[in-house]
N, C-alpha and C positions, 0 to 999 in steps of 0.2 A: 892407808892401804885400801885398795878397791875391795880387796876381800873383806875388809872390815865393817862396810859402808852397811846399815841394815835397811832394808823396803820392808817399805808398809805390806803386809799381809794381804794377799790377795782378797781373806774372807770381807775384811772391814770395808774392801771396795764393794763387794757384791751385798753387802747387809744394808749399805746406804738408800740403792733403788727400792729394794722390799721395804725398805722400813717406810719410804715415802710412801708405795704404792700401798699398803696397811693402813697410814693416817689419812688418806685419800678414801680406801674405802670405810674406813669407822665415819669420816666424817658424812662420806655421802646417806649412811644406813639410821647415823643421827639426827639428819634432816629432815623436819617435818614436810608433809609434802602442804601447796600451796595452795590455798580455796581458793574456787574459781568466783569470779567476780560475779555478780548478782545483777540483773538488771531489773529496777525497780519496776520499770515500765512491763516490763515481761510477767513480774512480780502479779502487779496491781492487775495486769489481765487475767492471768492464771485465779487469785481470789476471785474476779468480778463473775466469770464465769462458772465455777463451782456455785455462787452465790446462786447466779441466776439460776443454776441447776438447780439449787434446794429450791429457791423459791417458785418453781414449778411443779416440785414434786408434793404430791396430794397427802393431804396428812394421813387422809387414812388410805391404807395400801386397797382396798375392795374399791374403792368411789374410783370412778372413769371420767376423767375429763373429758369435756367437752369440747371437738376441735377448733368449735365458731364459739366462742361464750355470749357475743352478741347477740347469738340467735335462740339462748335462751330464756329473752324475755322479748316475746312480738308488741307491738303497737297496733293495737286493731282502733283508736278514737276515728280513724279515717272510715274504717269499713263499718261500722255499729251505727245503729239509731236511725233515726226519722229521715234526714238527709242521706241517707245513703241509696235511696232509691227513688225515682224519677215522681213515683206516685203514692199517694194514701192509699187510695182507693181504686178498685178495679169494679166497673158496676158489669156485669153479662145481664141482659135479659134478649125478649124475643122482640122480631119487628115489627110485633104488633102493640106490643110496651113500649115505646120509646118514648112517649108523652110523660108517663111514668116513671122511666129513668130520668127523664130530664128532668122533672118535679123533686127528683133524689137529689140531682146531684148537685141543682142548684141550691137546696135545703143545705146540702154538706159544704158549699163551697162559701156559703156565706155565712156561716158559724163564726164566731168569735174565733175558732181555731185554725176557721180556712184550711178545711183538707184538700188536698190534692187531688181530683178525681179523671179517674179516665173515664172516657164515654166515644166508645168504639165509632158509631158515626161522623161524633164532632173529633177526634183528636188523633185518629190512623190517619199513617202517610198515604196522600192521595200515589193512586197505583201501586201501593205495596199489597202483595200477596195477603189475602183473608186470614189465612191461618198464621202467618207466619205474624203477622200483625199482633194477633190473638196472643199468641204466645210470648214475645216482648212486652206486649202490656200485662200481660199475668205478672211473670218472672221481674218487672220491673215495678210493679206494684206491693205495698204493704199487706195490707187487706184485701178478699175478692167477696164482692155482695152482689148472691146470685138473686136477680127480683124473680119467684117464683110464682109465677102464674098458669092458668090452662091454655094459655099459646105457649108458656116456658115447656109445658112437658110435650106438645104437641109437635114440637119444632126439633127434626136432629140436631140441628147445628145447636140447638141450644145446648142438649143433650154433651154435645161434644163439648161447650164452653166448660160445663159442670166438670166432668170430668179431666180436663185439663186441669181447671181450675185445682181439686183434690189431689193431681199430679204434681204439680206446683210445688205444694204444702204438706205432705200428708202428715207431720205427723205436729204442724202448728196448729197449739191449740189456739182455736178466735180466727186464725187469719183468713178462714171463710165462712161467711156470716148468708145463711138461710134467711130471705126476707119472704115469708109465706104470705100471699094476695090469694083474695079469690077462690079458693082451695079449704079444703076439710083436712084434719088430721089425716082422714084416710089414704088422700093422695099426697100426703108427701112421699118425694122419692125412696127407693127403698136405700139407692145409696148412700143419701145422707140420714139416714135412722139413727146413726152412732155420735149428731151433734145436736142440739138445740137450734131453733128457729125463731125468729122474729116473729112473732102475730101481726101481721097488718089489718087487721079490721079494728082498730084504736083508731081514735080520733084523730092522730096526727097520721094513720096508716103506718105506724111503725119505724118514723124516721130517725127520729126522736132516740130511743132505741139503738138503732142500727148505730148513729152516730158514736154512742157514748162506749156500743163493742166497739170502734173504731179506735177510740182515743185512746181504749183500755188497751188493747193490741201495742198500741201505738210507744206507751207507757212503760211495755215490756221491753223494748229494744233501747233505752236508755242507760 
């Protein structure tokens, strides 16, 4: 009989969907989630760069790098000593000396040491300016050996060499050598009161002397 026939229960239909939708979400809530892939390359730059970041960082936090580190140690072999300037010697005297400087500086040029001497008539550029001359041969010179004599004080210009010369240098000791001619203590300059002078009235007039200030000067910038 049809009235006898029994159907499945409507609830056992509807517990079916839920019970999947339940194991669906337990299973989603028990899945671990998935690491993301790593790239070594990524990896290796990320260390390399930290790296290079310590290895820039100063160990002591106070100390200030330096932004040039090469510029904290110059090379001066180029700009020091004897070759670094055109001349040994710079002789000023007046022009009524010049028989006398020449007697100097051929003494000093034929030395076993062969210094290098300037001597304003024979070695200024023809047509260059007096003074301006003057002052390249100071400034390009080691030494300046002023030959003092009674034309030396009598003469402005001489007057003017001296004190260039003191401009020069002032606070090298040696590098300007007093060669006193002819002259008493009394009239040595009052400028140069504050150095020592050659004696030229020695047998050799003082060259002798003059030279060995030179090489000792000389000795210094080594």
């Amino acid at each position: 009989m049809a009235s006898s026939t029994s159907l499945p229960a409507p609830q056992s239909q509807s517990k079916k969907p839920l019970g999947k939708m339940a194991d669906w979400f337990r299973q989603a809530l028990l899945k671990k989630p998935k690491k993301m892939p790593v790239n070594p390359e990524s990896h290796s730059s990320d260390g390399s760069q930290s790296a290079s970041q310590d290895s820039h960082r100063p160990s002591n936090p106070n100390s200030v790098m330096s932004s040039n580190p090469s510029s904290a140690h110059v090379d001066t072999s180029s700009s020091r000593g004897r070759w670094s300037k055109d001349y040994d010697v710079c002789v000023c005297h007046s022009e009524e000396d010049l028989t006398a400087a020449q007697e100097l500086v051929a003494y000093l040029e034929s030395s076993t040491d062969s210094l290098r001497c300037f001597l304003q008539l024979r070695d200024a550029t023809p047509g260059g300016a007096i003074v301006s001359e003057l002052c390249q041969a100071l400034s390009s010179s080691h030494c300046h050996v002023l030959l003092i004599t009674p034309g030396f004080l009598h003469d402005p210009w001489c007057k003017y060499q001296m004190l260039q010369a003191l401009t020069e240098a002032p606070g090298a000791e040696g590098c300007t050598i007093p060669l006193l001619t002819g002259l008493t203590r009394d009239a040595y300059p009052p400028e140069l009161r504050f150095m020592y002078y050659v004696d030229g009235r020695g047998p050799d007039r003082g060259f002798h002397q003059v030279k060995e200030a030179v090489i000792r000067y000389l000795q210094t910038l080594s």
